[in-house]
C-alpha positions in Angstrom: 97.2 127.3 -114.7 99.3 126.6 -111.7 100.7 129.5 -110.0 103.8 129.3 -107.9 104.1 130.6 -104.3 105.7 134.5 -104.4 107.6 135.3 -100.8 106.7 138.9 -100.3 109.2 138.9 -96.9 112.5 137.7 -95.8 113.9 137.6 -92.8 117.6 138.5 -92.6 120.8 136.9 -90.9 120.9 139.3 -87.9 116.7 138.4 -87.4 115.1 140.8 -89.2 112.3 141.3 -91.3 112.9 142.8 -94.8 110.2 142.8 -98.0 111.6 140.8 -101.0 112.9 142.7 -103.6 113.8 145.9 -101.7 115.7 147.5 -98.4 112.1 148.1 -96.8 111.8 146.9 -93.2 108.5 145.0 -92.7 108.7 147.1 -89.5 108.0 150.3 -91.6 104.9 148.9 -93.6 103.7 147.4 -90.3 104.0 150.5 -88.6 101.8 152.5 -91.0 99.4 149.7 -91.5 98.6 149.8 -87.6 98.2 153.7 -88.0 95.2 153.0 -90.0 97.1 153.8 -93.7 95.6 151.6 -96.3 97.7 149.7 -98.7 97.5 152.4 -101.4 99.2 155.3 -98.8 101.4 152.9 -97.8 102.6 152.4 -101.4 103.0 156.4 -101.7 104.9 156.4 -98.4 107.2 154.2 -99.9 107.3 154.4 -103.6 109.8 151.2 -104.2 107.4 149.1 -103.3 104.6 147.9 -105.9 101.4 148.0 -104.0 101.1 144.4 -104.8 105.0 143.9 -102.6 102.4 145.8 -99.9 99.7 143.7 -100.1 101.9 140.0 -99.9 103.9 141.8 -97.2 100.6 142.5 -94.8 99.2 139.2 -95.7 102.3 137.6 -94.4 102.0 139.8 -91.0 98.4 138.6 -90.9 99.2 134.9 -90.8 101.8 135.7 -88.4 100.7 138.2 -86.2 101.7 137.0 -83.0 105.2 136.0 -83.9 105.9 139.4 -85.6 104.0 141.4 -83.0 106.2 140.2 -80.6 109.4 140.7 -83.0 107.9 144.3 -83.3 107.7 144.7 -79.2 111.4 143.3 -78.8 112.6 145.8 -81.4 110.8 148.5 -79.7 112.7 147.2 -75.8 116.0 147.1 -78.3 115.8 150.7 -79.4 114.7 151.9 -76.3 117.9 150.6 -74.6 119.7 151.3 -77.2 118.1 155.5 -76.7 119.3 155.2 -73.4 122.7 154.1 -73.8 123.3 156.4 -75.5 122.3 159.4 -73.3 124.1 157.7 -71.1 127.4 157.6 -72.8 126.6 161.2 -74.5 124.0 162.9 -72.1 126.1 166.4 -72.0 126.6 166.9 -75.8 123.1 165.6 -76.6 121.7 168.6 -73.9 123.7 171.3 -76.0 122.5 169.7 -78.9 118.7 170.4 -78.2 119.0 173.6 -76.5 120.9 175.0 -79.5 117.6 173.6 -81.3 115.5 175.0 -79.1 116.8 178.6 -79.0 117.3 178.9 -82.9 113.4 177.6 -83.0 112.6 180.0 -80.8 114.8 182.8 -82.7 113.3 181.9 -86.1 109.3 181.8 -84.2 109.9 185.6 -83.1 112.1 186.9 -86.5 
């Protein structure tokens, strides 16, 4: 019986990687993969996902490691500036922001 070839990832207009069938970045499933999860706690991490979607989708970062490692890296430099930029351009509100956290932590650690 001839079987015909399933693509467990896509990768979208704007460049990036997506697993067939549902809105899960392959950035996610990588993610937990390299923080040791196995396939099946991956699949309860994300429950849209069969854990055969999984399985197709870590084979496919197998083969190509390098050229999604490096897609991984550039995302990582892309946040990052984008994290910057952005306490650049809001740097005063995000301050009040986190020590308004920070104080109703600490009111609900002593209450």
């Amino acid at each position: 019986m001839a079987e015909t070839a399933i693509s467990y990832v896509f990768q979208t207009p704007e460049g990036g990687w997506r697993i067939a069938g549902s809105r899960v970045s392959l950035d996610s499933v990588v993610h937990v993969y390299l923080e040791g999860q196995s396939p099946e706690s991956i699949a309860e991490e994300f429950p849209t996902l069969s854990l055969e979607q999984i399985h197709g989708a870590l084979a496919f970062y197998l083969r190509h490691r390098a050229e999604i490692d490096q897609y991984l890296g550039n995302q990582d430099a892309r946040w990052e500036q984008l994290r910057k930029e952005s306490e650049a351009a809001h740097g005063p509100l995000l301050s009040r922001l986190r020590s308004h956290r920070k104080t109703r932590s600490n009111s609900e650690r002593t209450a």
